[in-house]
Every structure is written in structure tokens, then in C-alpha cells.
C-alpha positions as CSV (number, residue, x, y, z in Angstrom):
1,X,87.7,93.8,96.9
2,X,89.0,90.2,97.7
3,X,92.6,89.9,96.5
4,X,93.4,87.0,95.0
5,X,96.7,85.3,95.8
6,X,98.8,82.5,94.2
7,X,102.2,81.2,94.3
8,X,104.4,81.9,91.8
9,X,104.2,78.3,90.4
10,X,100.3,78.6,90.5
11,X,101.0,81.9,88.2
12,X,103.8,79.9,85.9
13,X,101.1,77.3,85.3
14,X,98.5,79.5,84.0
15,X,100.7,82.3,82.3
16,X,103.3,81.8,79.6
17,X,106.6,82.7,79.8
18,X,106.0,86.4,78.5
19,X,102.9,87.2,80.5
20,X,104.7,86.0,83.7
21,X,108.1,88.2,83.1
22,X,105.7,91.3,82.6
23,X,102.7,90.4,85.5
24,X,104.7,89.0,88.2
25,X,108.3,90.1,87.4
26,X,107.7,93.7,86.7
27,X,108.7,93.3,82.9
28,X,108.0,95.4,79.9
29,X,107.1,93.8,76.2
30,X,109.1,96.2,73.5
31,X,107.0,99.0,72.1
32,X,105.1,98.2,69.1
33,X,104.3,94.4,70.0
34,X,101.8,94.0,71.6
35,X,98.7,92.3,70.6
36,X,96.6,95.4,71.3
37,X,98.2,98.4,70.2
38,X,96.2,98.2,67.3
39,X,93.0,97.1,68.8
40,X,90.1,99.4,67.9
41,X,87.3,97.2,69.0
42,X,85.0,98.1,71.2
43,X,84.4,96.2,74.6
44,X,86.3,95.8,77.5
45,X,89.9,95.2,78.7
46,X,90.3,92.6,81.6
47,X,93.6,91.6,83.7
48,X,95.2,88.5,82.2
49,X,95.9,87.4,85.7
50,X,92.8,87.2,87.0
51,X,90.3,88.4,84.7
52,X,88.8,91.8,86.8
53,X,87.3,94.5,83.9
54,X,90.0,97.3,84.1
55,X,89.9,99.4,81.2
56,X,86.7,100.0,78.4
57,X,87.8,100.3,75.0
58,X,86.0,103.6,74.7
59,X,88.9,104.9,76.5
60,X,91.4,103.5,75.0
61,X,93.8,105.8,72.3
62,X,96.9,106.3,69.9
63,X,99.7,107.9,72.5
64,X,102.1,107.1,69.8
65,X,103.9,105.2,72.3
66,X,104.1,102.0,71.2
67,X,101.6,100.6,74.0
68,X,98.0,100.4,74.4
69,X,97.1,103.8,76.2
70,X,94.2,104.7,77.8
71,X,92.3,108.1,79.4
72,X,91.4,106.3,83.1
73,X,90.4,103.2,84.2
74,X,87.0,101.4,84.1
75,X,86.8,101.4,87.9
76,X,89.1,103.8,90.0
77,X,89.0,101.3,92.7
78,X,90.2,98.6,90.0
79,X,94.0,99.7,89.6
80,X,96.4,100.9,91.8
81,X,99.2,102.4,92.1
82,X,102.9,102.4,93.2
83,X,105.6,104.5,93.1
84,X,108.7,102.7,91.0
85,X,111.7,103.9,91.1
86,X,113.8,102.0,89.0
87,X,115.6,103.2,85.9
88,X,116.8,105.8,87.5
89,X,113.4,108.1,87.4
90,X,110.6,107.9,89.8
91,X,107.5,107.0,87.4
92,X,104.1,105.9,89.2
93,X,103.1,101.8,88.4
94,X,99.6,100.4,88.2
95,X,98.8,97.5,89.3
96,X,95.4,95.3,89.1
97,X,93.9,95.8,92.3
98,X,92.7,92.4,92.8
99,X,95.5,90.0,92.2
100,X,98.7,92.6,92.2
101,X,99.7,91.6,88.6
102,X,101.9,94.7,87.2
103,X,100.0,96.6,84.4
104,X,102.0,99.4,83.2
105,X,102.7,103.0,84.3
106,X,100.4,106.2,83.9
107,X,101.5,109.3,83.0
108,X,100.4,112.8,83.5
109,X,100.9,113.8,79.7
110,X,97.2,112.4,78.7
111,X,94.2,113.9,76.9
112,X,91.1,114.8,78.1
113,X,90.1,116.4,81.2
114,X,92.3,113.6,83.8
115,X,95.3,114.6,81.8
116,X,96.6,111.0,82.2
117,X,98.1,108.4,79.9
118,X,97.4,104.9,81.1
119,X,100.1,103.0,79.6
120,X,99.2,99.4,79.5
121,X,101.5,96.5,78.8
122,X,98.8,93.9,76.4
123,X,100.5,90.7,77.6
124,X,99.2,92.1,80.9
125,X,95.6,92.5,79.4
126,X,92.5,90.1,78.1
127,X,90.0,92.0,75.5
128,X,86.2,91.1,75.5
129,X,84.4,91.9,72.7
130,X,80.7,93.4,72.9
131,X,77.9,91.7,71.6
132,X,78.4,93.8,68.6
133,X,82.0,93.1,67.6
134,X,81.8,89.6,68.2
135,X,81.5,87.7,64.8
């Protein structure tokens, strides 16, 4: 995958101020606020950064956390993952793949047979509707 790479006053261009503090900074939006916790459309979920599918809506489900959570990623090969130590706890991070924007953090507390949470930040995330949804 070709990363893509910008300077940070390329990304302050084409993000606002909230989307840059979580994507570039590392930032989390409080729980409950996002624009997608209560999405239950179907289609797919694309990095706000740089537009690369990431997560299908299919997978997507109430944690009861407060952020959009989903099962596993569209494409393995489309997140990564780092460990982050800050707060005091070691969680694991994911990252977009392409363009390095932080996501979220997954979890190992998840239904379904992975077991895993994705918990996804929304300012970090695009939505495309299918066909179907779209009015």
C-alpha cells in the first residue's frame, strides 16, 4: 500500500480543528459525541484523512461505550496497530494503514468469534452510504 504523506499544514488545511487534534495529534472526541455512534446505516466506513475503506457497517455494533465499535476491519491489511502506552496502561492503537491518521484503540473484550472491539473515534471516520440507503 502507498502511504500517503503530508505536512502537518497540508493536514490543518483539509481537516478542522477537531478532526486534526484526534488524526494527527492522537486526540479522543468525549464519548457519546460523535457523529456515528448512532449510525445504523449500512455501507462503508472510510478514513477522514485519506479516504481508504476501513470498516463495513455490517460490522459495526452498540459496545455501550460511547464510540462507534466494530467486530474487525474491512481489510486486515487496512489498519494497523501500535502499542500506546500513555495514560498510564498499555492499550493497543490503530491507525489507517495508508496515511497514519490515529483511529482509535481495539480491545480484546469484543463479540463474535475475533473477540475484538474496534473502538473507532467518528471524527476520524467518513460513512458511504450503499446504493440502497442513499436517498
Amino acid at each position: 500500500m502507498k502511504k500517503i504523506s503530508k505536512t502537518e499544514e497540508e493536514w490543518k488545511q483539509s481537516l478542522n480543528p477537531e478532526e486534526y487534534h484526534i488524526t494527527r495529534e492522537k486526540g479522543t472526541e468525549r464519548a457519546f459525541t460523535g457523529k456515528y455512534v448512532d449510525n445504523h446505516d449500512t455501507g462503508e466506513y472510510l478514513c477522514r484523512c485519506c479516504g481508504l475503506g476501513l470498516f463495513d457497517a455490517d460490522k459495526k455494533y452498540d459496545s455501550g461505550s460511547g464510540w462507534p465499535s466494530f467486530t474487525n476491519p474491512l481489510e486486515a491489511a487496512h489498519v494497523a496497530e501500535e502499542i500506546d502506552n500513555s495514560l498510564g496502561r498499555t492499550r493497543t492503537e490503530v491507525l489507517c494503514a495508508q496515511c497514519d491518521a490515529h483511529l482509535g484503540h481495539v480491545f480484546p473484550d469484543g463479540p463474535g468469534p475475533e473477540g475484538l472491539r474496534y473502538c473507532i473515534n467518528s471524527a476520524s471516520l467518513d460513512f458511504k452510504k450503499t446504493d440502497e440507503d442513499q436517498d
